[in-house]
C-alpha positions in Angstrom: 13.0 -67.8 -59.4 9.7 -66.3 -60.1 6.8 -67.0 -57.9 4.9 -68.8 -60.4 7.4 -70.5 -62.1 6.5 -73.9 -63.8 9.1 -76.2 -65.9 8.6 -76.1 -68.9 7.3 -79.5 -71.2 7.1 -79.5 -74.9 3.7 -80.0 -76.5 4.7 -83.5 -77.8 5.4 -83.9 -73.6 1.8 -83.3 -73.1 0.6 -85.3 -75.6 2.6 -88.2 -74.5 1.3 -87.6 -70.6 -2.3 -87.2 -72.0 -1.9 -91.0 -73.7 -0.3 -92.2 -71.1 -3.5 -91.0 -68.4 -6.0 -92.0 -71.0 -4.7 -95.4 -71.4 -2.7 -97.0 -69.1 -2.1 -100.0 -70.6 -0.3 -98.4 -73.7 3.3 -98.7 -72.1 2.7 -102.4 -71.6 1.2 -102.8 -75.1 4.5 -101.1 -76.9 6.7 -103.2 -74.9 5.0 -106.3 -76.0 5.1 -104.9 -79.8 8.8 -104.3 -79.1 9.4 -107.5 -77.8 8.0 -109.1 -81.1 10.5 -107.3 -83.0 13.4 -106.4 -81.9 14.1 -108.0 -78.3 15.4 -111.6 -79.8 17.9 -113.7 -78.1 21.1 -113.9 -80.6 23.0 -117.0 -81.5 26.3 -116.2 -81.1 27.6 -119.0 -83.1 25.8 -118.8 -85.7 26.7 -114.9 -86.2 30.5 -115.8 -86.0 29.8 -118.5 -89.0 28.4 -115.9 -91.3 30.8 -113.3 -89.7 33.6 -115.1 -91.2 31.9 -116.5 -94.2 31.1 -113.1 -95.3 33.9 -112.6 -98.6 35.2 -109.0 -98.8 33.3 -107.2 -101.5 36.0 -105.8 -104.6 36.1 -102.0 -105.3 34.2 -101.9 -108.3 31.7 -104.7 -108.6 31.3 -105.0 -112.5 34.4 -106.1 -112.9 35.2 -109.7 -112.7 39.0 -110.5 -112.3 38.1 -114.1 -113.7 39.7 -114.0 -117.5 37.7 -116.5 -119.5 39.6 -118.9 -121.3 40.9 -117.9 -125.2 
């Protein structure tokens, strides 16, 4: 290993690093964004109703196996 040797970090890396050091209340603020979002407590029953509610879609939809009456 050379003498001088650093690891190596991307320049998006930096960037990141240099937000972060700037502000450090960014981390907090993107949680709480995320948290609006996409962190959501699930119902489970409720997903198992539509889950089974859900009909099966037929091959081709412009079809309709429904004959009308003659």
């Amino acid at each position: 290993m050379p003498l001088f040797w650093k690891p190596y970090k991307s320049d998006a890396t930096q960037f990141i690093e240099s937000l972060k050091q700037r502000d450090p209340q960014l981390e907090d603020r993107q949680r709480q964004g995320r948290n609006l979002l996409w962190d959501k407590d699930l119902d489970r029953d409720a997903q198992a109703e539509w889950r089974d509610a859900n009909v099966a879609q037929s091959p081709y939809v412009y079809f309709s196996w429904l004959r009308p009456k003659a």
